[in-house]
N, C-alpha and C positions, 0 to 999 in steps of 0.2 A: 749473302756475302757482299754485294754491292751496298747494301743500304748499310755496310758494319763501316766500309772504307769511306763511304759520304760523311756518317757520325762522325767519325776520324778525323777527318778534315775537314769541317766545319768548326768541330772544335778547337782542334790546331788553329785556322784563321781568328779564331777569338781570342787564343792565347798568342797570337803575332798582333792586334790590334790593340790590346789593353797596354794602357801607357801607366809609367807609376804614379803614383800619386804624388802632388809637390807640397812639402809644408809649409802653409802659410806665415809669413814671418807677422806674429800675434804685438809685436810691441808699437805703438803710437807714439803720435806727439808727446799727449800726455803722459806716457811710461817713460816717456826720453826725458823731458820737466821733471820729473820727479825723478830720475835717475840722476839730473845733474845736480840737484836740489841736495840730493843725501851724499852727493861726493861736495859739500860748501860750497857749492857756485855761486850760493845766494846770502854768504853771509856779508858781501859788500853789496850795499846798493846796486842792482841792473835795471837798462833800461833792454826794453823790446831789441832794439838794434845789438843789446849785448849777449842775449840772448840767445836770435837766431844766430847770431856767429859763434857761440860754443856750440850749439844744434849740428850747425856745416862740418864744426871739426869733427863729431860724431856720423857724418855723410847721411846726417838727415838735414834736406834740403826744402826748405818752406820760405814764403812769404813771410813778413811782419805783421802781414794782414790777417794770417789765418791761428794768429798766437793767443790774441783777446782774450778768446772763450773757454782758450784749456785754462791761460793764466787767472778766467775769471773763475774757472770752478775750483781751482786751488787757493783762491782767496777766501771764498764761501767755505771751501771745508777747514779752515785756519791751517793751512799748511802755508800760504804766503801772505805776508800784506805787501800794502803798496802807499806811496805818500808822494803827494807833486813834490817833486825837487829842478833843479834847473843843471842842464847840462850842456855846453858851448853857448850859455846864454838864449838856449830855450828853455822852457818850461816844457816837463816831458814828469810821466810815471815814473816810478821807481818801485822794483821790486826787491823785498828782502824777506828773508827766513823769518818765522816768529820764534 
């Protein structure tokens, strides 16, 4: 009978230690890009700076730095192009829908 109440509460401490599981939030940069992309964000010319700032208003918050490489693999798969254009009188990327 002792060793039935030990079983008992051993188990119990495992059903008090187990925590739920938390669900991963599965969407990226690149899901957010491409999220803005099919709501027309992109059918006026953007630059990177315009970019992260509709990013922000969706409270995803990134560097300019870390855009490049989503923005480059969305060029490669022809979802965006891009063409120097000049903006405040620099010369900067510009990205648009094809």
């Amino acid at each position: 009978e002792y060793d039935k109440v030990r079983n008992e509460a051993n188990i119990e401490k495992v059903k008090i230690i187990q925590r739920p599981v938390k669900k991963p939030n599965k969407k990226g940069i690149y899901e957010y890009v491409l999220e803005i992309k099919e709501g027309g964000f992109f059918t006026e010319p953007r630059t990177i700076g315009d970019i992260k700032d509709k990013l922000a208003e969706l409270a995803v918050h990134c560097k300019t730095t870390t855009l490049p490489p989503y923005l480059n693999k969305l060029i490669k798969e022809d979802v965006l192009k891009r063409a120097k254009g000049s903006k405040d009188e620099k010369e900067v990327w510009l990205y648009k829908s094809k």
